[in-house]
N, C-alpha and C positions, 0 to 999 in steps of 0.2 A: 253431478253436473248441474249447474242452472243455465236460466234464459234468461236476457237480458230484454228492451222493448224492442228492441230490431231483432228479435228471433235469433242472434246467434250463439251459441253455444259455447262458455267458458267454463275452464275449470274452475273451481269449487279452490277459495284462499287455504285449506286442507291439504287438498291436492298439489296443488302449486306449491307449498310449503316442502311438501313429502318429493317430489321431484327434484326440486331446485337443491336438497340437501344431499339426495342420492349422485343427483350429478354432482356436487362440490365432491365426496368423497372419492368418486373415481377421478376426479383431476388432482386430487391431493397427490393420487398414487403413481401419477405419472411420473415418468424417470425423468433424472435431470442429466446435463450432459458431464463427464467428467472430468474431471483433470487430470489432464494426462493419465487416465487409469489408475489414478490412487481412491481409496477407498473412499466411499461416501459419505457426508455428515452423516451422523446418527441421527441430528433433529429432524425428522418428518413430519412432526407434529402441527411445528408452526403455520402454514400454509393451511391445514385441515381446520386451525381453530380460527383463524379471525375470516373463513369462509363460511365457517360454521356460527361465529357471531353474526356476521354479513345478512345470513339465511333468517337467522330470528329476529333480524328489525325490518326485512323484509323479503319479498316473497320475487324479487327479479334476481334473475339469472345475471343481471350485470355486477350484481354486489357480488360478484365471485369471481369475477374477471380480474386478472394478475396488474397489478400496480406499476408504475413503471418510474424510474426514477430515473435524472439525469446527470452526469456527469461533470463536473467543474473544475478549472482551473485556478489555482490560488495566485489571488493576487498581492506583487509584492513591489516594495514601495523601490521606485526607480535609484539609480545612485550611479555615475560616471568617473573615474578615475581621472585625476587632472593632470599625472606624468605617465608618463609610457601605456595610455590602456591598450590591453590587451584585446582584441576583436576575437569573437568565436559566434561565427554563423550558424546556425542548427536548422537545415532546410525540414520541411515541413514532413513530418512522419510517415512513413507509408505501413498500414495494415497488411500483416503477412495473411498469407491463405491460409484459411480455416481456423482465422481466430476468434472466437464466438465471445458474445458477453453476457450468457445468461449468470443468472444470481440462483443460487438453488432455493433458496426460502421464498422464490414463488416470483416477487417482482419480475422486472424487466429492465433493462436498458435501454433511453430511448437510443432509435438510430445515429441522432444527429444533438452535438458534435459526437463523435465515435471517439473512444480511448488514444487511437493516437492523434488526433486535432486536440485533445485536449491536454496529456501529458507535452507536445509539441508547443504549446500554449504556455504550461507551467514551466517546462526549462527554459523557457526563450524570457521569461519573466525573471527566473531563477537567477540568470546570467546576466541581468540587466539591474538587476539589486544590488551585485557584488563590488561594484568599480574596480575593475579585474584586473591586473597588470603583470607586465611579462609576455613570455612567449615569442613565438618566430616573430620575424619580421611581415607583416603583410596579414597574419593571423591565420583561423583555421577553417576550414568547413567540414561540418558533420552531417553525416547522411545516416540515419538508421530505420529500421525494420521494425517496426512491432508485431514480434513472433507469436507473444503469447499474452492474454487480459486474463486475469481471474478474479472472481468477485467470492468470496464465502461469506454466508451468517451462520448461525448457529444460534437458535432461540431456546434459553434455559426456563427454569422457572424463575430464577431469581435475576439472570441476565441474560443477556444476547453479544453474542459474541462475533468481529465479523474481522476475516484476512482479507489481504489484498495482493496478488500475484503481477509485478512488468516483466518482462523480459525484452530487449533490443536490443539488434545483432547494429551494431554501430562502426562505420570507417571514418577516422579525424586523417584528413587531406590538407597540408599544408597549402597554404594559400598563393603563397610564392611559386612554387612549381610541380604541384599538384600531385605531390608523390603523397601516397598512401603513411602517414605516422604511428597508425595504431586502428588495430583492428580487432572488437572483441564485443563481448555479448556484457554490457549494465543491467543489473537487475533489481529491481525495487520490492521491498517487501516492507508491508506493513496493517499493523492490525489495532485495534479498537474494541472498547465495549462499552453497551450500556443497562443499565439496568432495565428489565422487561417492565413491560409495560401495554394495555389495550388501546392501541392508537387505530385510528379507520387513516387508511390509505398505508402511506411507506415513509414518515418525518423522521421515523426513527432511524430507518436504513438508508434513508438520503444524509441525514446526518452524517454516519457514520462512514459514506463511500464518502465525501467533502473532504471531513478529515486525511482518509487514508489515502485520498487521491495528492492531497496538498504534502504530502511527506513523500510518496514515492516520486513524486516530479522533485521535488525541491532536492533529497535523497541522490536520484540517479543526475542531477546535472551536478552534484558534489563529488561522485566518483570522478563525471567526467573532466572538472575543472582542477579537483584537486591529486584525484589518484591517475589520471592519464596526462593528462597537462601539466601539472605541478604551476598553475596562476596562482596569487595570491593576488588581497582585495581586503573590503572589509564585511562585516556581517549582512548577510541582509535581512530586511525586516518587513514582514506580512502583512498587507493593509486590511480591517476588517469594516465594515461599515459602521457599527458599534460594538460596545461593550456587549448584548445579548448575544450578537453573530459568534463574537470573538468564543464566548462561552461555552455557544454549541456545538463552534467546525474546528475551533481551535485544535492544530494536530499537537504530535509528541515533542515535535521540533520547533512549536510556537511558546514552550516552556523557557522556565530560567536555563536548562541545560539543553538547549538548541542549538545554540551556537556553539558548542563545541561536539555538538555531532554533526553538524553541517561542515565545519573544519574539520571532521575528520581525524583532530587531536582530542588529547584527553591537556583540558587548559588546566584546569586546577585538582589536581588529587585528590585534596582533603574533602571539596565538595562531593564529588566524586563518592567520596568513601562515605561520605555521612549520607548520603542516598542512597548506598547501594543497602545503605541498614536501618533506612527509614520504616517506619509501622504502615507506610501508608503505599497501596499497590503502586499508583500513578506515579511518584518519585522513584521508586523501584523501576518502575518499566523506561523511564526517561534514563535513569542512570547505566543499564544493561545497553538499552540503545547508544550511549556515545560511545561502552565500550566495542557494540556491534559496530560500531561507523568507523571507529580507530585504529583497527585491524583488517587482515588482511595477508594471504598466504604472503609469507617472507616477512611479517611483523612480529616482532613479539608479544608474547601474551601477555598483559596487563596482571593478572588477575592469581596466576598461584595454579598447583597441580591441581586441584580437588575442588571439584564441581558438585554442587549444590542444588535441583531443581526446586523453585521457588512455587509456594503452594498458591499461588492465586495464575489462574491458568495466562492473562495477556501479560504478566511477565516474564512467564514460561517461555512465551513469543519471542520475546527480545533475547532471552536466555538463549533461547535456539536459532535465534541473528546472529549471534555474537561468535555460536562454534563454528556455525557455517562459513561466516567471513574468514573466519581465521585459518579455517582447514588444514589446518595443519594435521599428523595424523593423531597424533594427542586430541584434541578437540574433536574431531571427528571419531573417536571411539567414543569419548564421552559425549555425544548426540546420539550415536547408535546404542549405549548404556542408556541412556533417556529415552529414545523412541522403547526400547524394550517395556518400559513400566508407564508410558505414558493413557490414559483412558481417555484425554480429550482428543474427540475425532478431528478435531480442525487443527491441531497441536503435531496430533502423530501425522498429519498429513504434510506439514511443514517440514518435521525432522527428516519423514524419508525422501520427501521431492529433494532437498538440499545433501542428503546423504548420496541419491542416484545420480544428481548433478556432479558429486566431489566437491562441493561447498558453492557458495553463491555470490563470490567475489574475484577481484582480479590483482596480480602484486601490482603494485607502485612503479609507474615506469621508471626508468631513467632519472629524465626529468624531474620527475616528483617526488623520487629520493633524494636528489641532489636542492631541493628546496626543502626536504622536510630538516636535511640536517645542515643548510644557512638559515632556517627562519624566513626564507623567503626573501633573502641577498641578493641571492643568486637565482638569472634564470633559464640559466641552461648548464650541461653535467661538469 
């Protein structure tokens, strides 16, 4: 210990050093909350090393206080149908009980906006980009529940890896006389990675929740516009500030094959095929995702008996969108074949949550068979 001129007594920059590192280690090992009771990431590491950077460029207790990153809505560029648009209300989200938003790699969420103002935010965007047309007379109003938020990272040495979990228990109410049209849980799933990297604070993990936040919004109002409504419209398209923004938050669905994963068709095959055998991860994960978004129990399978898991893990992702959607029991053995060999924890945690679910999609109403086979002629059965 020394003294300072006012006699009071501090610790020794030694000592403060030797403290502030003991305590980072015990909060590294704090527990996270789970998901639904599936197995933990295996990376624990992340959280103990850039506290432990934190500790040796200085000696406060605050450089080891958990990061807090905030949630966002993607914004997409307006667009009105000039004959018959279609109206679909989507009243403001409600947070079911006891849906927490922690991030296991340590961060925070801040409180406000909370996941559902914000997904609430991005489909009401979603629906206003499409210039929507069809549908009842009078239009519909949607009222949903956000059951469940989940955030995963996974900090490798060479990348970081992070999922994104929605779940919303949703009732579409005709607007004309208020009888109940469809009623069922949307579910958003999507994931992201970037190469590791010693950043001070969370740029890397706000990145990455940006992105995956802007695909599960834009994702879940595509089920509900094209797989329970059966509207059609035209593309909609993403506004970024600039070319750097666009760069960084850019999701899966801001690609050349967006648009036919947010259609929910497979538009051109050939492209299709030549991604699905690209050298390059990113084209790969894009391509599996339109066939994850084109499917669906009571669809047919795109794709052939014999499944292949692809060696770069955020393909594997979309690999395991794709059997999930489709649930059929075919495909659901081959993700239960896949979960058996898989080694990445945020991978295998994907395959059994979707296996305990029975897949992670819903068939095609009525409606939205009866438009997928006019092309959208027609818009009712």
């Amino acid at each position: 210990m020394v003294q300072d001129a006012g006699t009071r007594l501090k610790p020794s920059p030694h000592i403060s050093f030797l403290l502030s590192f003991l305590l980072s280690l015990r909060l590294s090992r704090l527990p996270s909350p789970p998901l639904r009771s599936l197995p933990r990431s295996r990376s624990t590491w992340g959280p103990f090393a850039a506290c432990a950077l934190a500790v040796a460029s200085s000696t406060s207790l605050a450089a080891c206080a958990p990061d807090e990153v905030r949630l966002h809505a993607p914004e997409i560029a307006g667009s009105k149908a000039r004959e018959s648009p279609a109206k679909v209300e989507l009243e403001p989200m409600v947070m079911g009980a006891g849906v927490t938003t922690a991030i296991e790699s340590g961060e925070s969420i801040a409180k406000h906006p909370d996941p559902s103002a914000v997904l609430t935010a991005g489909i009401r965007d979603e629906l206003a980009g499409r210039a929507l047309r069809g549908g009842e007379p009078g239009g519909y109003d949607v009222k949903c529940t956000l059951d469940r938020f989940a955030v995963r990272v996974e900090n490798g040495v060479t990348r970081r890896l992070a999922t994104l979990y929605a779940d919303a228990q949703c009732d579409v109410v005709r607007a004309a006389d208020s009888r109940v049209a469809w009623r069922g849980e949307i579910r958003g799933r999507a994931c992201t990675r970037e190469a590791s990297s010693i950043e001070r604070g969370s740029p890397g993990v706000q990145r990455m929740i940006d992105r995956m936040m802007s695909d599960a919004a834009r994702e879940m109002a595509s089920d509900l516009l094209v797989r329970v409504l059966g509207l059609t419209g035209v593309p909609s398209a993403r506004a970024f500030e600039d070319e750097q923004q666009q760069k960084e938050i850019a999701g899966i669905d801001d690609g050349d094959l967006g648009t036919a994963a947010l259609a929910e068709r497979i538009l051109d095959r050939a492209a299709l095929d030549r991604a699905l055998a690209d050298r390059q991860a990113p084209a790969r994960a894009a391509a599996w995702n339109v066939v994850a978004m084109s499917v669906g129990p009571g669809d047919a399978w795109p794709l052939g008996d014999t499944f292949v898991p692809d060696g770069t893990a955020s393909v594997r992702f979309y690999q395991y969108k794709a059997l999930a959607r489709e649930a059929s029991a075919a495909t659901l053995v081959q993700l239960e074949e896949a979960a058996a060999g898989e080694k990445d924890a945020l991978l295998l945690e994907m395959a059994r949550d979707s296996l305990a679910s029975g897949g992670i999609a819903f068939p095609r109403s009525p409606r939205a068979k009866a438009n997928t086979v006019t092309n959208g002629t027609t818009t009712s059965p």
